[in-house]
C-alpha positions as CSV (number, residue, x, y, z in Angstrom):
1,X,-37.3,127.5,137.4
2,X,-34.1,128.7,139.0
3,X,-31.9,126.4,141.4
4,X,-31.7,127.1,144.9
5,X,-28.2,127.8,146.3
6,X,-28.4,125.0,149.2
7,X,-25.1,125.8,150.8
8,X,-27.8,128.8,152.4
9,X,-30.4,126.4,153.4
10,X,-29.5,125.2,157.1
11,X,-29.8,121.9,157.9
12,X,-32.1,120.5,160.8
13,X,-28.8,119.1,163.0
14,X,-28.4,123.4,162.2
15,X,-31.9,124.1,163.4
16,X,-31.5,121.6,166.2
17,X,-27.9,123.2,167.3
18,X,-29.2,127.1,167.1
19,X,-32.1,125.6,169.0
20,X,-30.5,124.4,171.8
21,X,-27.9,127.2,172.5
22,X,-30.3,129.8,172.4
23,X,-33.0,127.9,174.9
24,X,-35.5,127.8,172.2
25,X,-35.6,124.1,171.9
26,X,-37.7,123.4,175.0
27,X,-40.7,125.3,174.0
28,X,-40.4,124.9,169.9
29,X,-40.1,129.0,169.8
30,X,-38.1,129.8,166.9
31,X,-39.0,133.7,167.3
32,X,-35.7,134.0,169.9
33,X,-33.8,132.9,166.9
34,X,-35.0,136.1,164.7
35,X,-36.2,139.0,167.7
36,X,-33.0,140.6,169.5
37,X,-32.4,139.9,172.9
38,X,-34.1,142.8,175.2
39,X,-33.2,144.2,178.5
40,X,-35.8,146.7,180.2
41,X,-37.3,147.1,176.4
42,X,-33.7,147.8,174.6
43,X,-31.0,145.9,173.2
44,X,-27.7,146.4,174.8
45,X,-25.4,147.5,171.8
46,X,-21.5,147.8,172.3
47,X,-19.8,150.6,170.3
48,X,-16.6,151.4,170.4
49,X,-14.0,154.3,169.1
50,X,-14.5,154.4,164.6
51,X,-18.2,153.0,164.7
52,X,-21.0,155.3,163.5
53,X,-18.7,156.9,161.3
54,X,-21.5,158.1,158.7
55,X,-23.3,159.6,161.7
56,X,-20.4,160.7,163.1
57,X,-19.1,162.8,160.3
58,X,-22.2,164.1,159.5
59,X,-22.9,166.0,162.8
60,X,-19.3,166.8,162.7
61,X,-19.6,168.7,158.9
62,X,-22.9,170.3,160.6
63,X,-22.1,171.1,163.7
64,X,-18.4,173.0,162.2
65,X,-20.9,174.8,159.4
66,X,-23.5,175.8,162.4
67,X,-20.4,177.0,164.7
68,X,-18.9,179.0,162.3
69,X,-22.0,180.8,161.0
70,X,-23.2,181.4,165.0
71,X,-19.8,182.8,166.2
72,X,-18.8,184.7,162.9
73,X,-15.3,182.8,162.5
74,X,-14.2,179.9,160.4
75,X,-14.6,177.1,163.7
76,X,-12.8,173.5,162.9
77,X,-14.8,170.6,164.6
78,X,-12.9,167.3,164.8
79,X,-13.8,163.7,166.1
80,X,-12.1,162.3,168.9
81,X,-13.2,158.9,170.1
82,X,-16.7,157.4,170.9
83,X,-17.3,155.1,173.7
84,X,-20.2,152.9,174.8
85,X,-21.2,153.7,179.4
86,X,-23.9,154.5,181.9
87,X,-25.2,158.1,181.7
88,X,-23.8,158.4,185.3
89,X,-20.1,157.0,184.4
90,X,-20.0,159.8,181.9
91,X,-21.6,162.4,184.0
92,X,-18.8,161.7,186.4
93,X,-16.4,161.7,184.3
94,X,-17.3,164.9,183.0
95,X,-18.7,166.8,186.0
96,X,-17.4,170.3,185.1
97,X,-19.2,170.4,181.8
98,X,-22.3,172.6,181.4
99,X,-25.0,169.8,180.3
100,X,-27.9,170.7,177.4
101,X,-30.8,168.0,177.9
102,X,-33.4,167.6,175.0
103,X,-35.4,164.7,174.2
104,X,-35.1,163.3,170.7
105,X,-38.2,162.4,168.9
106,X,-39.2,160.1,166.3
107,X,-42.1,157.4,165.3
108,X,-44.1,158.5,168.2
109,X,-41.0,157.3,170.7
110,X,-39.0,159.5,172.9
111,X,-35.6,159.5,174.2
112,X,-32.8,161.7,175.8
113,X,-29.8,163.3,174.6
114,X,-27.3,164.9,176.3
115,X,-24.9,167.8,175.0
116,X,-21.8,167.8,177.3
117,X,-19.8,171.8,176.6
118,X,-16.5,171.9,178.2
119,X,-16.0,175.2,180.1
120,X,-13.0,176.0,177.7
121,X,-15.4,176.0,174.7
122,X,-18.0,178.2,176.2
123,X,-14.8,180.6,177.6
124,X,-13.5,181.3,173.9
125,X,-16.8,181.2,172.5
126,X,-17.7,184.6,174.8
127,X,-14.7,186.0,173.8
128,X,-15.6,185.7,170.0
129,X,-18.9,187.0,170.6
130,X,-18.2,190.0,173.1
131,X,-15.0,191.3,171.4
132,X,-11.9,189.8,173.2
133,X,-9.0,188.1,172.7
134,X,-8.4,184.5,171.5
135,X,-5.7,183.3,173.8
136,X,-4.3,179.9,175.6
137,X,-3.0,181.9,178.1
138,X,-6.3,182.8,178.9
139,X,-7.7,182.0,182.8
140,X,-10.2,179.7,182.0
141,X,-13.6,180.1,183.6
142,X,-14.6,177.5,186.6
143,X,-18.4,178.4,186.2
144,X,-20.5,179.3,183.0
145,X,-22.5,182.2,185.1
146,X,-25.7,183.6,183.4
147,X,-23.8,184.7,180.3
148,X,-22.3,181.4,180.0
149,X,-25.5,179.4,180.6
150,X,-27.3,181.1,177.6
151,X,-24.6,180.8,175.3
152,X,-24.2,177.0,176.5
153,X,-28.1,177.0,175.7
154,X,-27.8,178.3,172.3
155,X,-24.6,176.0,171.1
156,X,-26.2,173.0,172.4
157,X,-29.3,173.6,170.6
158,X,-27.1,174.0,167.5
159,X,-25.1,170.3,168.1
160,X,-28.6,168.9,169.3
161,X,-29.8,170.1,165.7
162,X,-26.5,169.0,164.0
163,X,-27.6,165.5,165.4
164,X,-30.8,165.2,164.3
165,X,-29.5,166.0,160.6
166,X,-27.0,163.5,160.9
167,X,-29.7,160.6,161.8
168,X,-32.4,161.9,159.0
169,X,-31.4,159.4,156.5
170,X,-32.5,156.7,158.5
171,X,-36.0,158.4,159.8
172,X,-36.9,162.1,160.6
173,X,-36.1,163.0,164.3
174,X,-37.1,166.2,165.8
175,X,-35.8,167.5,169.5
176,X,-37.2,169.0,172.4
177,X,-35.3,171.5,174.3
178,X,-35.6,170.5,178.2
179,X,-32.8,173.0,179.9
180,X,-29.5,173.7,180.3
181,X,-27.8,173.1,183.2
182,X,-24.5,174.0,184.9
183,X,-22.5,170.6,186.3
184,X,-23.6,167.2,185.7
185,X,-24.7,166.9,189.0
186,X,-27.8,168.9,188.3
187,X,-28.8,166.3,185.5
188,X,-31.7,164.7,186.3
189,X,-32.3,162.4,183.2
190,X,-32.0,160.0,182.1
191,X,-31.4,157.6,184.7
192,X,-27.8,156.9,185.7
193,X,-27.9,153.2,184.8
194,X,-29.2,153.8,181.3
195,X,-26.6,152.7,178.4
196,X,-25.4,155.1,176.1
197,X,-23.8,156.0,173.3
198,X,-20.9,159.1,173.9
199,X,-19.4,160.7,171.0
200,X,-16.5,163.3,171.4
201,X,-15.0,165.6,169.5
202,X,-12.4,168.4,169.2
203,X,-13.6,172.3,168.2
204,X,-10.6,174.6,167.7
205,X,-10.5,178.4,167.7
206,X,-7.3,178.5,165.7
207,X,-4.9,176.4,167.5
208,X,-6.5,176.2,170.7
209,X,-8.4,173.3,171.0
210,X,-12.2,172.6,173.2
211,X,-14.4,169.8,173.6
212,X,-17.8,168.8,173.8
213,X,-19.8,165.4,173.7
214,X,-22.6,163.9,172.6
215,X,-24.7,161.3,174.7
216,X,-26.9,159.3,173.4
217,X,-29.6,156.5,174.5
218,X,-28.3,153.3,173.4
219,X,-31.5,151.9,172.7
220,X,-32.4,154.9,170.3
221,X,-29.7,154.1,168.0
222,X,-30.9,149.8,168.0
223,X,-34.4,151.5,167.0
224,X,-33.3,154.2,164.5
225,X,-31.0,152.1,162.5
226,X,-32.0,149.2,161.1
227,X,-29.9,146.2,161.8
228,X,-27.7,145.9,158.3
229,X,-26.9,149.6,158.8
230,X,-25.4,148.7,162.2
231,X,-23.3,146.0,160.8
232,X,-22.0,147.8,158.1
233,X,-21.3,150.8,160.8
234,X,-19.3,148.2,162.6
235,X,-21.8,147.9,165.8
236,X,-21.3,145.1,167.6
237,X,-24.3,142.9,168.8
238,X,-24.6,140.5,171.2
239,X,-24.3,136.9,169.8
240,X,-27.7,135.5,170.0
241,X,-28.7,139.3,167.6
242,X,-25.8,138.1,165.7
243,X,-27.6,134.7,165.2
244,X,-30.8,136.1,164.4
245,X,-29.6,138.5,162.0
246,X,-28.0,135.2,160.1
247,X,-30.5,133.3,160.2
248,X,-33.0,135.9,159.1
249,X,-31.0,135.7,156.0
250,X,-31.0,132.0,155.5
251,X,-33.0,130.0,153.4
252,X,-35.2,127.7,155.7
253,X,-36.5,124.6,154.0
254,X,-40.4,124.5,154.8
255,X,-42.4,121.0,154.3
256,X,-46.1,121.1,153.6
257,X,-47.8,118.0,154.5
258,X,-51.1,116.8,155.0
259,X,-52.7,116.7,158.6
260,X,-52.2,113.2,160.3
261,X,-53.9,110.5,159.6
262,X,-55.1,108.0,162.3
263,X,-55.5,104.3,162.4
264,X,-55.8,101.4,165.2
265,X,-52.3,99.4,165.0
266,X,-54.5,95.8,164.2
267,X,-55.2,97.9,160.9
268,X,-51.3,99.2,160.2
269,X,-50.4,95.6,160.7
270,X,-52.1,94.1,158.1
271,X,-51.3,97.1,155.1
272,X,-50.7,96.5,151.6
273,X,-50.0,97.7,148.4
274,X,-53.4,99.1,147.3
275,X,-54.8,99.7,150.6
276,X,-56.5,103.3,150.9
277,X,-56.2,105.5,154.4
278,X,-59.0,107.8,154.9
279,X,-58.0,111.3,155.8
280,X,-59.7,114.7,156.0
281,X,-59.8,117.8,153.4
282,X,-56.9,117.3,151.6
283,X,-56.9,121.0,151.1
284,X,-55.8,121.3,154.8
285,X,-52.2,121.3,154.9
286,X,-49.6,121.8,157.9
287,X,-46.7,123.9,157.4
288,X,-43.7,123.0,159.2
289,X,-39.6,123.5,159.9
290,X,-37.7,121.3,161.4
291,X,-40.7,118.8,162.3
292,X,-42.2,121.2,164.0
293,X,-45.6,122.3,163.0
294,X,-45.9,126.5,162.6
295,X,-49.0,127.1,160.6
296,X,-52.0,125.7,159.3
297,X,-52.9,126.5,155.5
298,X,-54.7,125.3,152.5
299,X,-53.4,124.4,149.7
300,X,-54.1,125.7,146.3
301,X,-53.6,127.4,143.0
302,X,-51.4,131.3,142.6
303,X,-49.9,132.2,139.5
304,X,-50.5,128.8,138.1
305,X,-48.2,127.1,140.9
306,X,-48.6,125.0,143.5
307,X,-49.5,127.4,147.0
308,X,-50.0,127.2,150.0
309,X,-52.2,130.0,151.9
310,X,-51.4,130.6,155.5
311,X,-54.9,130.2,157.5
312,X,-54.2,130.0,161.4
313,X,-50.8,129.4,163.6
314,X,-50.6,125.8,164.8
315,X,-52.1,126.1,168.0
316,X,-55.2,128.3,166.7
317,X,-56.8,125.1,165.2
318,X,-58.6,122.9,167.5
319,X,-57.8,119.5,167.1
């Protein structure tokens, strides 16, 4: 049998203190200790700038490989920052960018992405395709026009896709192309209070440098990643996930015990050595943490040990 490394195993004055600061005490609920606090159905994750790097560098090394091969010229992509705001503080912030919406797909769940291309970046990128000149000096153009709106269309689609590569390690996404549209102000999903996640980055023709972004639903990333992956990415969680997460990876002392016995207090009075208390099945054990009962079982034989097999919760057995 191999000892049990009890600096993991949390004390009940633990239990007790993780009880009362996360308002599970008054009900006996441990689940709020273990399930991530939601808001409208999805955890509010912080990122800031050098988080996500794996997914970050990943859509970066595919997005520079689909650029190049579209426009027929070695394209450098570079990462600039990522940041953590409502869609609507980043569609104001970037008004004059022409906006590719598609909505990202995976387990049966849905969400929207946003691919932000800087009117710089779809200027050069004409000139590659329709034989002029790479130059700063250029005028830059102040509105895509139909030209510009299809090629916007068809780099977008190509980030949008560089995305979805980046995430397939974690689960296969797929994306839905909605439109393409000229300013952000013509963006009408998601809503404008919905968190998300903005990564930004640099694409150079030769020394001149564009930019585009990529927005993504906050709550997609909580469900895509599982939470270790998020840690080790350097995501920041809000301290009661932070909690869970560590007490998820604690060893909890469990007590099996027999069901309660009753007696009238004349008869507890008078006990003695010897003396037998009646009780039920003996078979029928409770399973508790902390003092507090969580299952019903019965208790048994598996792989020639002691067991106990889980029957019912505690409140599914009648008393």
């Amino acid at each position: 049998m191999t000892s049990q490394d009890n600096s993991k195993v949390l004390s009940t004055e633990e239990i007790d203190a993780l009880l009362a600061v996360t308002g599970a005490g008054e009900n006996g609920d441990l689940s709020v200790l273990v399930m991530p606090t939601a808001k409208d159905g999805a955890t509010d994750v912080n990122v800031s700038a050098n988080e996500l790097k794996n997914v970050t560098e990943i859509t970066m090394s595919e997005t520079d490989n689909a650029f190049s091969s579209f426009l027929g010229k070695k394209i450098i992509v570079k990462s600039r920052s990522s940041q953590t705001d409502t869609a609507g503080a980043f569609l104001t912030e970037h008004a004059n960018n022409t906006y590719g919406m598609f909505m990202l797909t995976f387990s049966n769940k849905q969400y929207y992405c946003l691919i932000g291309l800087s009117l710089p970046l779809l200027h050069q990128s004409c000139n590659l395709l329709f034989g002029g000149r790479i130059s700063e000096n250029d005028k830059v153009i102040t509105t895509p026009g139909k030209i510009g709106l299809c090629l916007a269309d068809e780099l977008a689609t190509l980030v949008v896709a560089s995305v979805c590569k980046a995430f397939c390690e974690y689960e296969k996404v797929t994306f839905t192309k909605i439109k393409t549209v000229p300013q952000a102000n013509l963006v009408a999903k998601p809503d404008f209070d919905v968190k998300m996640l903005g990564l930004n980055f640099s694409l150079y023709f030769n020394e001149i440098e564009t930019t585009f972004s990529v927005l993504l639903e906050m709550s997609f990333l909580h469900e895509i990643i599982p939470e270790k992956a998020l840690r080790q990415m350097g995501v920041k969680v809000p301290w009661r996930d932070i909690i869970g997460m560590q007490l998820a990876e604690s060893d909890v002392a469990v007590n099996v015990v027999l069901p309660k016995a009753h007696i009238r207090a004349s008869e507890l009075m008078v006990l003695k050595e010897g003396d037998i208390i009646p009780i039920g099945d003996p078979t029928l054990v409770d399973v508790a943490v902390n003092n507090q009962v969580l299952f019903h079982g019965t208790a048994g034989q598996h792989n020639e040990k002691l067991a106990v097999q889980i029957v019912s919760h505690a409140t599914e057995r009648s008393s």
